[in-house]
C-alpha positions as CSV (number, residue, x, y, z in Angstrom):
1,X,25.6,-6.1,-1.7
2,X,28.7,-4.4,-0.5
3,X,27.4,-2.3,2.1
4,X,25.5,-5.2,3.7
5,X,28.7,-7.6,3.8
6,X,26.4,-10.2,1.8
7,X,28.2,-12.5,-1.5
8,X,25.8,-12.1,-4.6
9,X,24.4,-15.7,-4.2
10,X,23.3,-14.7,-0.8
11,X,22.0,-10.9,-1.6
12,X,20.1,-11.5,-4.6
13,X,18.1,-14.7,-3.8
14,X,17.6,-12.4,-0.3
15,X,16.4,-9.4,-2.1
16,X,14.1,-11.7,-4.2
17,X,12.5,-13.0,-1.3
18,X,11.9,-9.5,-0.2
19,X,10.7,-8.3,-3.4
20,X,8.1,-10.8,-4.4
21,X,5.4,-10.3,-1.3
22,X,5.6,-6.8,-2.2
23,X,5.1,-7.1,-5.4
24,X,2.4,-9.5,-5.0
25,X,1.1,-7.3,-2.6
26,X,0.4,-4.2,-4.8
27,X,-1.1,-6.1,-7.3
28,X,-3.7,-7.0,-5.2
29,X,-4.4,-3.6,-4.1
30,X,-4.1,-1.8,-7.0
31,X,-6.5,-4.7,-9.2
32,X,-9.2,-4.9,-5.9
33,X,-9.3,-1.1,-6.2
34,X,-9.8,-2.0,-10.5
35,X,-6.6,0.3,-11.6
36,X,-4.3,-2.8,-12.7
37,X,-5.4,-6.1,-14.0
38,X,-2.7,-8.8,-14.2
39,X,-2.4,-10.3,-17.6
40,X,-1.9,-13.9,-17.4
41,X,0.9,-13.5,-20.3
42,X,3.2,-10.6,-18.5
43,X,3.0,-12.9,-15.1
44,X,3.9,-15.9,-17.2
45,X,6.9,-14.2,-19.2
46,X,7.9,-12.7,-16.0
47,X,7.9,-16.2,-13.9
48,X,9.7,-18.1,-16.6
49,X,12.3,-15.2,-17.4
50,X,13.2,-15.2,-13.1
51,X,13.5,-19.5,-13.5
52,X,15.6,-18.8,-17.0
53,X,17.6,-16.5,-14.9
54,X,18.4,-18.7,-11.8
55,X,19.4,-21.2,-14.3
56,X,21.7,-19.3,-15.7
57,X,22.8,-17.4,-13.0
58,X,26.4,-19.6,-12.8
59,X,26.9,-20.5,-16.1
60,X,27.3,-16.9,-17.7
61,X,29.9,-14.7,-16.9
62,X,29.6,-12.1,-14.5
63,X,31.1,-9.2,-16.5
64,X,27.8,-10.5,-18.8
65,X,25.3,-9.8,-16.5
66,X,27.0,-6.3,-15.3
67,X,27.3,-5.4,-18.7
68,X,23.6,-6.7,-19.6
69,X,22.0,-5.2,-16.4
70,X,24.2,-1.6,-17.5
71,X,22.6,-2.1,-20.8
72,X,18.9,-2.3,-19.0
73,X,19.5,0.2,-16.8
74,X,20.4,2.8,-19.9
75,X,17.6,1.7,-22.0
76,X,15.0,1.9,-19.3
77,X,16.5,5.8,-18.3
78,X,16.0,6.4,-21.9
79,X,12.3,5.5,-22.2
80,X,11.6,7.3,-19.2
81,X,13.3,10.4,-20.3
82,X,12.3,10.8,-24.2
83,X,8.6,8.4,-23.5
């Protein structure tokens, strides 16, 4: 966010944008060529957790969500390093 001069209400609704075509995107390639089949739950949980989060977004403080996403980060190293 930095690097680019952008605020974080401009970067991260601009990254988002970014983001979602791509995602949406590979999904449809990797489930026409049968290796990944979207279930209807994950898409759901994953659309309501990105409204719950905009929502949010101003009423929590920040040192939360740098704390939270720290917290993430960690755990998600850890599962790819010990499985």
């Amino acid at each position: 966010m930095r690097l680019c001069g952008l605020d974080a209400q401009t970067a991260m609704p601009t990254s988002i944008a970014v983001i979602l075509p791509l995602c949406a995107a590979s999904l449809l390639s990797y489930a026409r060529a049968g290796a990944a089949v979207p279930d209807g739950w994950l898409l759901a949980g994953g659309f309501l957790g990105g409204l719950a989060g905009g929502l949010l977004y101003d009423r929590v403080p920040k040192l939360w969500l740098r704390r939270a996403l720290g917290l993430l980060i960690l755990y998600s190293a850890a599962r790819m390093l010990f499985g």
